[in-house]
Steps between C-alpha positions, in 0.01 A plus 500: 500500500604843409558753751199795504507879502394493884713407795576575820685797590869436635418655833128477607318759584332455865131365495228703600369403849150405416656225232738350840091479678394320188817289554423450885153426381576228275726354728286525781158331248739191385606389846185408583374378212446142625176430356565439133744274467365286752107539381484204275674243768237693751211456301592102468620391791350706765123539277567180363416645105573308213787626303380641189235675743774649678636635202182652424500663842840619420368602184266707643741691692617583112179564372472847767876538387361564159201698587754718800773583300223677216379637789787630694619651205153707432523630838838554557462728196175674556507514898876433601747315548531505888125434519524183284826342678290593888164313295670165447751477815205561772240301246719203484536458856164475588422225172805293612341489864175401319623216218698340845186476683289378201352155502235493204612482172289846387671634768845393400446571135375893597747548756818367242361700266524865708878392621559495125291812395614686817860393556654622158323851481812614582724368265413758236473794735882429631634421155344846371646675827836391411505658157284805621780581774778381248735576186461216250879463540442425869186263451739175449687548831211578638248203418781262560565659838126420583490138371783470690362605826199274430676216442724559804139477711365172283861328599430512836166481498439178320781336714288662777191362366586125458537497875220676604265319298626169697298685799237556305341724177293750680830672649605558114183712445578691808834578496444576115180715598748690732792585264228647268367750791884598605548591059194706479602668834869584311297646228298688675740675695806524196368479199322867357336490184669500150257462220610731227227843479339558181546856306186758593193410281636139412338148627630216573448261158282177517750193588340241286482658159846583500612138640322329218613685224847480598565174331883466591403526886239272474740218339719530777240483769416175300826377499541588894176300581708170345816626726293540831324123385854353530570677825211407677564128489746611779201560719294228407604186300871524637370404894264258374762330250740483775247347768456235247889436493488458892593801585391686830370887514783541663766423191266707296497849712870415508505451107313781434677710770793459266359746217503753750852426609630531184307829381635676833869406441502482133295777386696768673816379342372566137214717481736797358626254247122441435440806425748551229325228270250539265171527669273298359701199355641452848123463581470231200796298648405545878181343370702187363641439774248500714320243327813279441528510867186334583505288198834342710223306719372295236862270599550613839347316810719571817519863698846575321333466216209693547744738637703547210148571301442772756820651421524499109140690472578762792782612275278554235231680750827719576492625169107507431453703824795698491371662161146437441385811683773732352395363160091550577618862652653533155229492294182562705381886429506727833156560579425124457778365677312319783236388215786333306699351836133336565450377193861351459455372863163332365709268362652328827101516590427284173791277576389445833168392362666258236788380670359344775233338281728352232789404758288320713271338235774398321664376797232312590413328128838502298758473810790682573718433216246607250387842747897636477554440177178693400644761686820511342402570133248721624825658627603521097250573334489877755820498467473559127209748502636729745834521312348581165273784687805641603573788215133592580584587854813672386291730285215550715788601800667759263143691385443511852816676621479698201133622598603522841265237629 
């Protein structure tokens, strides 16, 4: 990959203090984030669900991902950021405390569905923060610094987790309940407002109509739905296909806790280097990776195995994450920046919806083998649309600095 235009200044400039609350925020969100990787096992063992309806719980969860992030990106543009983030941290404790508690399957289904639609509202509303309070030079360091931060919380936390749930699954939904309330406090007290003010006699254009007749957006929103597909089956077939290797909860919080490992010590390390590469074909090979990583459990069967998977496809999250939201920044027009983050962010909705459903289906009817391997060339075939999309996103970056978007 070529180097691009855009990197990151020799000697940083020092970030604003309301991005370090964001960072605090993150940090604080992802350490007790217990629930979801433990929600399938949960809805199994302790509710005693079949797997593929398990999935469909999980999917759930996905389908108010897709409907939040739409959301939180209409309101973090028309009534605030800050208002949006303090929405979803103080809404998602209260539906964690409720799904834990639920017995009846309505009940389960509704109460899934509101962790989904309430606990990504804020995605959008932070991602458009970042470039509202930010130089597009400054965006890389910036959204790396915060997956960083959040993956520094998930490495201890899903360690964390795998123990606690041996005392039991209601503490998860507590303790996760909790770290919400202690973010939305951060933001409430560190985080003013940054949504970008319109000129005198100007409105604020309609979200959709612009989306869909942006055509080159839409393709990779498309192409990031078959990304977050393949990165779900981390959260859902992955525990399941392990379990049916022998393996305890245990192994797989420790498993998993290794993709959090290696983001905190790796990502540091190269995000600068990142940041000198072309911008979107990193995101094509990040994507390739990712899948290839899974697709390593089709011939694995052992925790070193597993845990080799776990550490070919968080390199390639590296570079996805690292990137994505610079790139999205990039090309998104200023007075629908929140719109477009939501509508990007849709996408990890929409592969929380499918992922689940195919992984665990697939599981369940074709076996492992066949499951990973699916994955894999699904891996490809992204691989190859994102990287021909590419000069698109160039252009679309340089009209937009040109027009001073």
């Amino acid at each position: 990959m070529s180097s691009a235009a855009t990197t990151v200044p020799g000697t940083p400039r020092a970030l604003p203090r309301a991005f370090w609350a964001l960072w605090v925020c993150q940090l604080i969100n992802r350490l007790g984030s217990f629930v979801q990787p433990f929600l399938v096992l949960y809805l199994t063992q302790d509710r005693h669900l079949t797997a593929s309806t398990a999935g469909a719980v999980a999917a759930a969860v996905g389908g108010g991902s897709v409907v939040s992030q739409l959301v939180g990106g209409w309101l973090s543009d028309r009534f605030g950021r800050r208002v949006t983030m303090l929405m979803c941290f103080f809404g998602t404790a209260a539906a964690l405390i409720l799904l834990g508690s639920a017995r009846s399957m309505p009940m389960i289904w509704a109460t899934a569905f509101a962790v989904g639609l309430l606990g990504d509202l804020f995605r959008p509303a932070v991602s458009a923060t970042v470039a509202d309070l930010l130089q597009p030079g400054e965006r890389v360091r910036a959204y790396g610094l915060l997956f960083w931060a959040i993956n520094l919380g998930f490495s201890i936390s899903t360690v964390s987790a795998g123990v606690l749930a041996s005392l039991g699954y209601g503490l998860l939904f507590w303790l996760n309940a909790a770290s919400s309330v202690v973010a939305g406090i951060v933001i409430w007290t560190m985080v003013p407002e940054t949504r970008p003010t319109l000129e005198e006699g100007t409105s604020r254009r309609p979200l959709l109509p612009v989306v869909l007749r942006d055509r080159m957006f839409l393709t990779g929103v498309l192409i990031q739905v078959g990304y977050a597909t393949i990165y779900f089956q981390g959260y859902s077939t992955l525990p399941l296909a392990m379990a049916g290797d022998g393996l305890s909860t245990s192994v797989y919080g420790t498993v998993m806790a290794l993709n959090g490992v290696v983001i905190v010590v790796l990502q540091p390390l190269v995000v600068k280097r990142l940041a000198t590469y072309d911008r979107p074909k990193l995101v094509a090979v990040s994507m390739l990776i990712v899948g290839l990583g899974f697709g390593i459990g089709a011939v694995v069967h052992n925790w070193w195995g597993y845990a080799l998977s776990v550490v070919v496809w968080t390199i390639g999250e590296i570079g996805f994450a690292a990137v994505i939201g610079a790139v999205l920044a990039d090309i998104a027009p200023s007075d629908l920046r929140g719109g477009y983050m939501g509508v990007a962010g849709m996408a990890f909705g929409l592969g929380a919806v499918i992922g689940p459903l195919a992984g665990t289906n697939a599981l369940q009817n074709l076996g492992a083998t066949t499951t990973w391997i699916g994955v894999a060339v699904l891996g490809v075939i992204i691989f190859i649309a994102q990287y021909a999309l590419s000069p698109a996103i160039h252009r679309r970056t340089a009209e937009n600095a040109l027009s001073g978007e």
